[in-house]
N, C-alpha and C positions, 0 to 999 in steps of 0.2 A: 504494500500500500504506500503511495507517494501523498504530501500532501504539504500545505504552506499556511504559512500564518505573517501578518500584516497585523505588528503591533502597535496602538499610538505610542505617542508622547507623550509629555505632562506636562505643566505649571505649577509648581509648588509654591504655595500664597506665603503661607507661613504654619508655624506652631502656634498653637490654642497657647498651653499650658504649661510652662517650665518651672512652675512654680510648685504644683503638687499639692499645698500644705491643706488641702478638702479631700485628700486620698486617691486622687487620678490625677494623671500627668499626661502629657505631648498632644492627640487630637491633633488633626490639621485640615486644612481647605486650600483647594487644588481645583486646576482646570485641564481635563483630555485634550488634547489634540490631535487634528486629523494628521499634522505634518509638522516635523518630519516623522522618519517611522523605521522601526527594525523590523526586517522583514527576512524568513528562513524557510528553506524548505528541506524534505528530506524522504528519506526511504530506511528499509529494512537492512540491516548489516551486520556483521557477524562481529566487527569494532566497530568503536571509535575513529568516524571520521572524518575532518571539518577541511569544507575548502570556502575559497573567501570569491564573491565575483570579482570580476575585472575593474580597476580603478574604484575598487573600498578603501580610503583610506579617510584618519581622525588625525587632527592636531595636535592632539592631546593623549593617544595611548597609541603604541605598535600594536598589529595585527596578531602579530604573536601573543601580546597580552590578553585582544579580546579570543583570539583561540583558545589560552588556557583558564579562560573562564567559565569560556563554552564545552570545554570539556570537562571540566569540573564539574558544572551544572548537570551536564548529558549524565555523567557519572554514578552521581545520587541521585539519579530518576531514575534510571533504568537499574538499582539494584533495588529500590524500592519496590518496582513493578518486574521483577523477576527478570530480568535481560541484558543481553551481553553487549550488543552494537546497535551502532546506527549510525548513517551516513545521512549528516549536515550542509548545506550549502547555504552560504550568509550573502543575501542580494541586498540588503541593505542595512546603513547603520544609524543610530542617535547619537549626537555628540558625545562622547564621553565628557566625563567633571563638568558639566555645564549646567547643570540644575535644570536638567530637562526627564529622569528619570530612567534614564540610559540604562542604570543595572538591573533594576526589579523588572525592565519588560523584556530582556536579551535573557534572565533568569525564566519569566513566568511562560516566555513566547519559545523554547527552546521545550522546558518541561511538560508544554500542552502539546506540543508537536509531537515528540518521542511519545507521550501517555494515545495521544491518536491514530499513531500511525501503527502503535500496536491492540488498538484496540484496548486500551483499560485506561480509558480518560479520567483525567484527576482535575479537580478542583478548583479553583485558585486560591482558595483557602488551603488546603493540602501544599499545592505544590507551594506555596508563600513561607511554609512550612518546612518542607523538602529543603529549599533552596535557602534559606534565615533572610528572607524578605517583610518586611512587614514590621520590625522589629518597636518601629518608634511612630514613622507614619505612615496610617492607610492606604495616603490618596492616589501611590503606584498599582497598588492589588487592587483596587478597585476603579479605576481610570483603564484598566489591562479589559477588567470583566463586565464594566457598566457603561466605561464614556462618563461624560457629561460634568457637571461642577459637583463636588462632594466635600462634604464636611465630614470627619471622620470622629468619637468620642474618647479617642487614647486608649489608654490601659489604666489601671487600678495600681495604684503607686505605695511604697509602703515596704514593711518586714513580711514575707509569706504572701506579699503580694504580685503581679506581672510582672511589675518592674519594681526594683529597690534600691536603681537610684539613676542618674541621668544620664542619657547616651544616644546617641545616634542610632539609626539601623541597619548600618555594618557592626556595630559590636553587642547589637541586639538579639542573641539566639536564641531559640527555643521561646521566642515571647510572640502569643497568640497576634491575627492580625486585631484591630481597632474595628469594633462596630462602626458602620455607615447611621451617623443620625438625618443624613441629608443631601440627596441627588436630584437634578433640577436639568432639562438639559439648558443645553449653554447655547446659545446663537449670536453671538457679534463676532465680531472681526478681531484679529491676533497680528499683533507685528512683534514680532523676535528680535531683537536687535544683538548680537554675541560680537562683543569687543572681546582682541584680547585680554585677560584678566586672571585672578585669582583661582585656582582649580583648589578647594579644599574638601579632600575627603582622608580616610585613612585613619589613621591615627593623630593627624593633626586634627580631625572632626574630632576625637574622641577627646583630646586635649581641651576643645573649646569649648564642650558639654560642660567637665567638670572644671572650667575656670572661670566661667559664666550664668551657670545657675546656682541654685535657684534665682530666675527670675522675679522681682518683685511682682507682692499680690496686685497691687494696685493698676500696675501697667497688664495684666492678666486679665484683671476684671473688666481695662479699657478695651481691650482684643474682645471680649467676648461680647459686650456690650454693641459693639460695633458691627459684627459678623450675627448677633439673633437680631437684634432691630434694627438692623440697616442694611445689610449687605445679603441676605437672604431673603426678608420680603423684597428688596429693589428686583434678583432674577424674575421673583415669580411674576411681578406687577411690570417687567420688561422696563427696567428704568435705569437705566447708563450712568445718567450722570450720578444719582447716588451710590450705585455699585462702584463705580470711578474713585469718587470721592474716599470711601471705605479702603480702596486699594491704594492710592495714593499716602493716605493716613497712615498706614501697618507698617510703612516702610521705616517709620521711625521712633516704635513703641516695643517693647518687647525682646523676644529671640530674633525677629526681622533685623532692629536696630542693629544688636552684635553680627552677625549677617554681614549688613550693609557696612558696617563702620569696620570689617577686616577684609574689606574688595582696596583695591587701588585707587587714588583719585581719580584717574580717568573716567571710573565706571559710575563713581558718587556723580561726578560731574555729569555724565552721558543721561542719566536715572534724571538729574536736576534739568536737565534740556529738555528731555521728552516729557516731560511731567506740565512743563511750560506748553504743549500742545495736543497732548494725549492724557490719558490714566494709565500711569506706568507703575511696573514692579521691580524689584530682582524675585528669581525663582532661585529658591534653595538659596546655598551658598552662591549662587552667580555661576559663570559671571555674564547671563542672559535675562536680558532685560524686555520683559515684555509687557506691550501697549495696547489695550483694552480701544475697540475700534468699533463706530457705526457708522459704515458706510466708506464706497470710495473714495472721497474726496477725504478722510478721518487716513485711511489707509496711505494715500497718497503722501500728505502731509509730516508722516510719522516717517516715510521711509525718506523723505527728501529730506527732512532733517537729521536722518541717522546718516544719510548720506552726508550731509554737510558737515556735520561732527566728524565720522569719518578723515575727510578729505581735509579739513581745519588742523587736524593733531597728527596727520598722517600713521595712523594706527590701521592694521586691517581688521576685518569684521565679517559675519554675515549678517545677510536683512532677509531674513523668510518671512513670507505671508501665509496664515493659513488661517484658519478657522475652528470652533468646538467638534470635536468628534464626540457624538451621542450614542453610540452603542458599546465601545468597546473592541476591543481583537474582531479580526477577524479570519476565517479559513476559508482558503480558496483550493 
C-alpha cells in the first residue's frame, strides 16, 4: 500500500499560563495553516528508508539532520505497531526553528503515514505520545488533526501532577496532550514575514523555561482576560480588528514578552513596522512574524513593507502568503 500525507503548519500565538500557582500551567492559542507544508509519502519495506526530493533544502538544519529525525520517529512507530521497515520519501518541508511547528507535524505526519500504510492507524493523541509531542502545547497535535484556530487548556501543574515544573515540549515526555477548550475555523489572510533571526530550541529553550518563570499572576490573568473576552468572541462575530488588536497586545505581556525580548533587534524592529500597518505577531520563539490580513489590498501592503524593511537593512527573508487551513492533515 502506497500513500501520502500533506501536513499544515502553524502559528503559535502564545502560552496561557506560566505561572501555575491555581494548579494548571502552559495552554496555548495557535492558528493552522494551509502553507507552507510537510508533505511524505511512502510504501511497504522491509527497512528503514528515507530519500529527500530534489532541491529540499532549510536554512536552518542539514538534510541529514531532518533524516535522523525521520528515522527516529519511523523507529518508534513501527515497533509500537509491530514492524520492521518502510520506505519514506520527503517532497516537502516546514522551516525548521522558525516557530512554524516544523517538529510535531514531520513527527505526527511520518507516524500516520507508516500507522496507514500498514493498516493499524493511530491517533494523534497516540502517536503525540509515541513521538513526546505535545508535551507543553496543544496547538501542533491538534492544528495536525483539526485545522483551524485552537485554544488548548494545558496540563495540571503541581507534585503527582502532569507536569511538576516548567519546560518546553522537547523536554516534555510522557506528558498527556492539553485538552482543546476551543476551535473556531479561521478565514483571513496570513502574511509570514521570516527574517533572518534567532533559532531557539534545545536546551537553550529548556534554559529559558527555568530562568523565566514563573510568570507573574497578574500578567497571566491579562492573557487570559484578553483571549475569553476579546479575542474569541471577535472569531466567532468575524471581527478583525478586535482579534488584531488582542494579537498585537500579547506580544508584550507575558511568556510572548520573554519570547520577543530574546529575538535580535532586527526582528523587534521588523514586528514594530508591521504592527504600524497590519496585526502582527512572533510565532513561538520567532523568528517569523506573522500578519493577521482582510483582504488584498491588507495583503499587499504587509508584503511591500516586508519588502521594504527587507531591502532598507539589506537582510534576507521570506514573504509567504497563505491562508487558515480548517480541517487538518490530509491523505492523498
Amino acid at each position: 500500500m502506497k500513500s501520502k500525507i500533506i501536513s499544515p503548519s502553524r502559528i503559535h500565538m502564545g502560552l496561557i499560563d506560566l505561572n501555575g500557582s491555581i494548579g494548571r500551567v502552559d495552554g496555548g492559542i495557535g492558528i493552522t495553516l494551509n502553507n507552507p507544508n510537510f508533505i511524505i509519502e511512502g510504501k511497504e519495506s522491509s527497512d528503514i528508508e528515507i530519500e529527500f526530493d530534489k532541491n529540499i533544502t532549510d536554512k536552518n538544519i542539514t538534510n541529514n539532520e531532518i533524516e535522523k529525525r525521520i528515522y527516529d520517529i519511523s523507529k518508534k512507530v513501527l515497533e509500537y505497531i509491530g514492524e520492521k521497515g518502510i520506505y519514506l520519501k520527503i517532497k516537502s518541508v516546514i522551516p525548521q526553528h522558525s516557530g512554524l511547528g516544523s517538529g510535531t507535524q514531520m513527527a505526527l505526519s511520518t507516524g500516520k503515514l507508516i500507522s496507514l500504510i500498514y493498516q493499524k492507524e493511530l491517533d494523534s493523541k497516540t502517536l503525540s505520545t509515541i513521538t513526546g509531542r505535545g508535551g507543553t502545547s496543544g496547538i501542533g497535535v491538534n492544528a495536525f488533526e483539526k485545522g483551524g484556530f485552537i485554544v488548548d487548556g494545558g496540563h495540571s501543574f503541581g507534585k503527582g501532577k502532569d507536569k511538576e515544573d516548567f519546560r518546553p515540549s522537547s523536554a516534555s515526555k510522557n506528558v498527556r496532550a492539553p485538552p482543546v477548550l476551543f476551535r473556531h475555523d479561521f478565514n483571513w489572510d496570513v502574511v509570514l514575514t521570516i527574517p533572518k533571526g534567532e533559532s531557539i530550541y534545545g536546551n537553550k529553550e529548556v534554559d529559558i523555561f527555568k530562568k523565566y518563570c514563573p510568570i507573574p499572576l497578574n500578567e497571566t490573568q491579562k492573557i487570559c482576560h484578553l483571549i475569553l473576552m476579546k479575542m474569541m468572541p471577535a472569531i466567532i462575530e468575524n471581527d478583525i480588528s478586535s482579534f488584531g488588536e488582542v494579537v498585537n497586545k500579547l506580544q508584550y505581556i507575558g511568556f510572548k514578552k520573554v519570547e520577543l525580548g530574546l529575538q535580535k533587534d532586527i526582528v523587534k524592529e521588523l514586528l514594530e513596522t508591521l504592527q504600524k500597518v497590519s496585526y502582527s505577531g512572533l510565532s513561538s520563539f520567532g523568528p517569523t512574524i506573522y500578519s493577521i490580513c482582510d483582504g488584498k489590498d491588507s495583503v499587499k501592503n504587509v508584503v511591500e513593507t516586508s519588502k521594504e524593511f527587507f531591502d532598507k537593512y539589506r537582510i534576507d527573508g521570506d514573504i509567504i502568503i497563505t491562508k487558515g487551513n480548517n480541517r487538518g492533515f490530509d491523505v492523498k
